[in-house]
N, C-alpha and C positions, 0 to 999 in steps of 0.2 A: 143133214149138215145144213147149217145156214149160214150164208156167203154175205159179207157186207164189203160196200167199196168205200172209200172214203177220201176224195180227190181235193185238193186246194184247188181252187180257180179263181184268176182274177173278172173283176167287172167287167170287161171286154174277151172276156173269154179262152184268156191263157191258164196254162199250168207252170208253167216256168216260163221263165228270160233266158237266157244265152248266156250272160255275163253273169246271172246271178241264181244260186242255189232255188231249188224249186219252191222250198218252204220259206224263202228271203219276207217275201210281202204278204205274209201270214201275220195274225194278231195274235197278241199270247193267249187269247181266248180260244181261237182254233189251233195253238199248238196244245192246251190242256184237252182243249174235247178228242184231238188226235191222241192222247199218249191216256185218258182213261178209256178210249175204244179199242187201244192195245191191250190193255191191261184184261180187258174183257172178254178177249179172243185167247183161243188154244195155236191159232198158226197166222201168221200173217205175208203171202205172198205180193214181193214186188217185182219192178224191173232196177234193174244193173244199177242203171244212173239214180234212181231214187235209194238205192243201196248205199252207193259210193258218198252221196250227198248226205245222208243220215248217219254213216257205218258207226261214228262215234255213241249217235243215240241210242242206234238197236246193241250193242253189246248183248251178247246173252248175260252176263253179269249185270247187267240194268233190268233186266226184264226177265226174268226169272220163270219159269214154265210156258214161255212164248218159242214156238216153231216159228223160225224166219226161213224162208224160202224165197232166193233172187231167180229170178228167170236171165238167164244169161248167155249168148251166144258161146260162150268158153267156160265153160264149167272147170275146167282143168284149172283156169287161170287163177281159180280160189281155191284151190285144193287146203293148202296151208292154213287158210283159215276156217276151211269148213268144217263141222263137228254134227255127225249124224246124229238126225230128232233136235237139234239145235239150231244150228246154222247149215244151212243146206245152199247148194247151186244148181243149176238143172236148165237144160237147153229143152225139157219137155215143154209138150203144148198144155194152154188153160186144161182141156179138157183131160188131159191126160195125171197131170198136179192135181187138180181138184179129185181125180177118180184114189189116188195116190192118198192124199189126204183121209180121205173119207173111211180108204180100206185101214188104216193104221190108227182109226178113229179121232 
């Protein structure tokens, strides 16, 4: 299995603002290079708030044979939206998703 990470940062070395979406002060240069290095991937695991701040982008209906995986302290709390091998929620640890992943290849 080969793992990539692929984070927005600003020049002073944030990920997000408070008042504004993570991917706000991204160029559309780095939102292409992010949505061809989805398209490239068989799963892609985030957290809650980069879920919630995307939800419209990641559709499984936009992205078509992509596994999304949010890490979430409440997994319950997406029950409605979650669709197994698709859209998934999990309060597991890195290493226990990744172990998860790999077995299901």
């Amino acid at each position: 299995m080969h793992v990539v990470l692929l984070a927005a940062q600003s020049l002073d070395g944030r990920i997000t603002r408070q008042s504004r979406a993570g991917d706000a002060f991204t160029s559309a240069a780095d939102k292409a290079h992010f949505s061809a290095a989805l398209r490239a991937c068989d799963a892609c695991v985030m957290g809650r708030a980069t879920y919630e701040a995307s939800r419209e982008r990641l559709r499984p209906d936009r992205l078509p044979g992509l596994r999304v995986v949010v890490w979430t302290r409440s997994p319950a709390a997406y029950a409605a939206e979650a669709r197994p091998g698709v859209l998934e929620f999990t309060d597991a640890s890195p290493a226990d998703t990744a172990a998860r992943l790999r077995a299901d290849g």
